[in-house]
Every structure is written in structure tokens, then in C-alpha cells.
N, C-alpha and C positions, 0 to 999 in steps of 0.2 A: 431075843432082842434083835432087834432091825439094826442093821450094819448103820454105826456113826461114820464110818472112813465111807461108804460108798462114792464116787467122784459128784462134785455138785454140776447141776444140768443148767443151763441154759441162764450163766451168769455173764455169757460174754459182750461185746458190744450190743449188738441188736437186742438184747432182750434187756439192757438197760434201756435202750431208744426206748421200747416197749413199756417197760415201766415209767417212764416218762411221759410218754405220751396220755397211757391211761392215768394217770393221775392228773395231769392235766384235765382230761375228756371228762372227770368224777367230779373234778371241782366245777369246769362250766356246767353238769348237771345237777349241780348242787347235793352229789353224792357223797359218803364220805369215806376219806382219803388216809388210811392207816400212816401211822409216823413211819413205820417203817418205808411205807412208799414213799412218803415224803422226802424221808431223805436218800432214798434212794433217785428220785426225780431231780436233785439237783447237781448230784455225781452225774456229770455230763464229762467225757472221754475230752482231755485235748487235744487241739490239731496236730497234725503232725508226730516228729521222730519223740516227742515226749508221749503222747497216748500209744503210741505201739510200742515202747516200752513198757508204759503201764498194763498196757493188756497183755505184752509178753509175761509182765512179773503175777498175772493172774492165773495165767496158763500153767506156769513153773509151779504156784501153789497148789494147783486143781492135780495137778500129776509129777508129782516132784523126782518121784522112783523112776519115771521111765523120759521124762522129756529129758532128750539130749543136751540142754544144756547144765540140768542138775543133775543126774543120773549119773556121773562122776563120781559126786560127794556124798550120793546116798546108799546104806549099807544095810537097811532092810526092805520090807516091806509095804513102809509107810507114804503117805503126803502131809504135806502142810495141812491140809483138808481132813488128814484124819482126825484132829484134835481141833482146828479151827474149823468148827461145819460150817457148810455152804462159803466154803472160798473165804472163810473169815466174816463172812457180813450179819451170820448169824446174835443175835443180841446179847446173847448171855453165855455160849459154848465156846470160849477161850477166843472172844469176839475182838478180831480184827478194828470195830469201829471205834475212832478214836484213840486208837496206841498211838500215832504219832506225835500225838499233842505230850507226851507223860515222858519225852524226850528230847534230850540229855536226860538220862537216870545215874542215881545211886546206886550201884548193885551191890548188896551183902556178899553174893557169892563170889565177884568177883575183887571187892576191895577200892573198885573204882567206880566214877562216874562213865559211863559208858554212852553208846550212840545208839540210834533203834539199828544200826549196820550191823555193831557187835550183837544186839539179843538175835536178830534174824541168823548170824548164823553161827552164833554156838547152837542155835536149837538142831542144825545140820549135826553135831558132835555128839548130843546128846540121844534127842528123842529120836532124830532117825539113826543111829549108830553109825555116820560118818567120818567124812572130813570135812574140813573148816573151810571154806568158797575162802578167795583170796579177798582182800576188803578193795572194791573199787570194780571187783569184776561182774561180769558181763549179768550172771545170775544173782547178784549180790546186790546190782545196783535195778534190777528190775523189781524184784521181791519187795524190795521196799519203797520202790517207786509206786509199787499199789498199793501197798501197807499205808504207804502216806496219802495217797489218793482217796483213801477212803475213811480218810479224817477231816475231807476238804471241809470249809467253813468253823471247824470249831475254832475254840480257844484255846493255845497251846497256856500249857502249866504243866512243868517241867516236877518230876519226882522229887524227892529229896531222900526218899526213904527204900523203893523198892522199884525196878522195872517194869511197872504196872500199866494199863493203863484204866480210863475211867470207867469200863466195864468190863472188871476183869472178874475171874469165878471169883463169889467170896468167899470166905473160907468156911469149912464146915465143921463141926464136933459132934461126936455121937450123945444120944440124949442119955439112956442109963447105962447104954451096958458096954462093954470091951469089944471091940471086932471083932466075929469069929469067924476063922475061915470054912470051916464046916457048915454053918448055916449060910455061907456064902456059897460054898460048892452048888447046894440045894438051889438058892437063886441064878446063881449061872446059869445050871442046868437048867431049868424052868425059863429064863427069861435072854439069856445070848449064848447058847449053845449052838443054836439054828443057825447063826451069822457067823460066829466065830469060831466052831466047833469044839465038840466035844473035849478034843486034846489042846484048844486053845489057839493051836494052829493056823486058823482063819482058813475059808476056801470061796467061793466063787463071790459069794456075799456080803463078807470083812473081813479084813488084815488080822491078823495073828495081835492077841493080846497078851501073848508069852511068849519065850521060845528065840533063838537065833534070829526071824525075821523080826521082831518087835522093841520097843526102844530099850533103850538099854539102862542099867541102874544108876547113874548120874542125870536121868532125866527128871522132869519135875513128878511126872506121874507116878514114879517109882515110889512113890515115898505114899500111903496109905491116905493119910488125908487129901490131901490135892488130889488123888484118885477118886476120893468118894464124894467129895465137893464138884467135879467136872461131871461124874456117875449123876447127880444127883438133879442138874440141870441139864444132864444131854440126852440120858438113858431112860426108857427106847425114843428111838429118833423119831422124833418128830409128835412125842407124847410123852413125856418125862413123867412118871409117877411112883418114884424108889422114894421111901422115905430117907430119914440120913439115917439110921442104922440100917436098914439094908442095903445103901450103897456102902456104907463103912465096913461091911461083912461083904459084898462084893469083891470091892476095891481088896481087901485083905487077901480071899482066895486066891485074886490073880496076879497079885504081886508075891504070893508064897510060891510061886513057881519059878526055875532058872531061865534067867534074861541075860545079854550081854554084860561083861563088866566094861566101866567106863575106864580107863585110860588117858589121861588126855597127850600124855605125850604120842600117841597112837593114834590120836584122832586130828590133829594138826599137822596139817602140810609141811613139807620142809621147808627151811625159812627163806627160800629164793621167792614160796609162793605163796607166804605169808600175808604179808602187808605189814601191818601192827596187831599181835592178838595184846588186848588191855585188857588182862585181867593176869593172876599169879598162876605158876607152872605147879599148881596142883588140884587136886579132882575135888577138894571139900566146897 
């Protein structure tokens, strides 16, 4: 399987110009012009200290482990880009387009209505096994400064139910039979071995899908469905064609293996460098 986490290529300023431009150039030649481009032609960068924000908080997503300014609060292996492909702009693979608008949310998990502030960075505590960015700071208001940028034009309608937004995976159930992790071994091996290896551990290819570097068990992926639901629209990259039992027996294999435990008193800054966490001081 083709590494999902790979870094996405050439989503920065100029190749948005680019896509803008060509879709322009397709429409006066009466070519035609995919929605995706569409909307990507009208994401145009603002001037100034607001667009290099937003292009800082694109940057922060594409390399979240090593750029200096989240590279702090991150405790594996992972980026925001491992689970949102192509920098979030992806359609369907934990797609960034349009989360702004589905905020203020309800979160079950956490008991409260929450901000898109709070989801961006409990996902720092969870999926990448960190710490909590302080709410207002530097990486916290960047991250979702392009999180929101790349909602520009829609309709905001606010959740009431889940922190969703309007293209989020939807959820998946296997057709007749139980997960099995055995017949998932089989497909690992056969289909993301190559990228992730053998012992799960990820090497030049993709990030570890088990193991100390990889997220840890209060993430959402941890949990077998939401696994084989993301497997099932992302895996292999850039050609998804698992059925849902096989990514259900996927998903099963590589969550049968030891991952960080979640904590949250361990994953929250000390409260000078808090802010406000809204949600309850416990991991359910």
C-alpha cells in the first residue's frame, strides 16, 4: 500500500496561483473545469499578515512533527497530513473542506459545545500522542486559520450533534462477517507492508501504524470502525479499492497491536500554559 502520511507536494501559494490560473485558461477555452479545481480557484491567499498566517498554518499541517513551531507538542511520528491527505484538501480522506462552517460543535466526548480551536488541538493529545498547544498560541491560531480558509465561501451550519464537518468519512459496517484480524494480517502484508512495514513500524515510505511512534488509543482511529471507514476511502493512496470487510479486517490487524495509552492528565500542559481545556478531566 502507498504511504497515506507521505508530505503533500506543491500545495503552497504558487501552485494554488497555478490552479487558478489554469482553470481560468480551461474555462476561456471552453475546457472543462473539475469542482475540485473550482474550488480551489477561488481560495485565493489574503494580503498580508492574515495570508502568512494562513500559509504558516498550512505548513504546520504538511510537517507538524518537525516544524519548529509544533514540534513541541508533537510525540510521534505523525502530521496533520497523515490522516487529512493532501494538507486536508483531499475530498473524502478526513477532508479538511468545509470543517469550519460545522463550528461551534457539540462534542459527545467532550460534554460541551466546543470551538474548531479546541477539536484542532485535542487532535495534538490524541492522534499524535502529545501535548495540548495553549489556545490562542502561535500554532493553534495558524492551524486553524487554514482549517478556516479552506471553508471560504460556504455556508456555516453549526453542529448540534457531533464535531463533524460536511465531508467527514462516513461511517462504515461490515457486510456479513466479524473483523478478523488474521485475514487482515494477509492484507497488510499484500497491500501496506511496502510503506509501513513489515513490523508496522513505518520507514522511508510511511509513518508507523503501530508502535510508540504512532497515535495513541484515545485517538479516533483507534477504535476499528472509524479505521476501516478512513481505510476504506483513503487505502492505497491515490486508488482506494478495499472493500468494507477488508478494510474492517485491516483496520482490526493494526489496531490488535500495542500503541501509546492515552492519559489526559499527561497530555495537557500545565495550567500556566493552558488557556481554557472545555472539555471534562477524563479520557472517555
Amino acid at each position: 500500500m502507498k504511504s497515506s502520511w507521505r508530505l503533500s507536494i506543491g500545495m503552497g501559494c504558487v501552485a494554488l496561483c497555478v490552479v487558478t490560473l489554469n482553470a481560468s485558461l480551461n474555462a476561456e477555452e471552453g475546457g472543462t473545469v473539475s469542482h475540485q479545481a473550482t474550488q480551489q480557484s477561488t481560495r485565493v491567499l489574503p494580503p498580508g499578515e492574515l495570508g502568512r498566517v494562513i500559509e504558516l498554518g498550512r505548513q504546520i499541517v504538511e510537517n507538524t512533527k518537525d516544524h519548529p513551531l509544533s514540534k513541541p507538542y508533537v510525540g510521534n511520528a505523525l502530521n496533520c497530513t497523515s490522516c487529512h491527505l493532501d494538507a486536508g484538501t483531499h475530498p473524502s480522506a478526513a477532508s479538511f473542506l468545509g470543517v469550519a462552517t460545522a463550528y461551534p460543535a457539540w462534542s459527545p466526548r467532550e460534554k460541551r459545545v466546543i470551538t474548531l480551536q479546541d477539536r484542532a488541538l485535542n487532535c495534538f493529545m490524541r492522534s499524535q500522542n502529545g501535548t495540548r498547544p495553549p489556545v490562542g498560541s502561535e500554532v493553534a491560531i495558524a492551524v486553524t486559520a487554514y482549517i478556516t480558509w479552506l471553508s471560504t465561501g460556504q455556508p456555516i451550519q453549526p453542529n448540534p450533534e457531533k464535531p463533524l464537518g460536511p465531508n467527514a468519512v462516513p461511517p462504515l459496517s461490515p457486510n456479513n462477517t466479524k473483523p478478523n484480524a488474521q485475514r487482515g494480517a494477509n492484507l497488510y502484508a499484500e497491500h501496506c507492508a511496502s510503506c509501513h512495514g513489515d513490523d508496522g513500524l513505518g520507514n522511508a515510505e510511511g509513518p508507523p501504524v503501530w508502535g510508540d511512534q504512532s497515535y495513541n488509543d484515545g485517538a479516533g482511529l483507534s477504535r476499528v470502525p472509524k479505521l476501516a471507514a478512513w481505510l476504506k476511502v483513503s487505502m492505497p493512496l491515490d486508488d482506494p479499492f478495499l472493500s468494507s470487510d477488508e478494510a474492517f479486517d485491516i483496520a482490526a490487524f493494526i489496531n490488535s497491536h500495542p500503541r501509546p495509552k492515552f492519559d489526559l492528565d499527561r497530555h495537557l500542559p500545565h495550567a500556566e500554559k493552558l488557556g481554557e481545556y472545555n472539555g471534562r478531566r477524563s479520557d472517555e
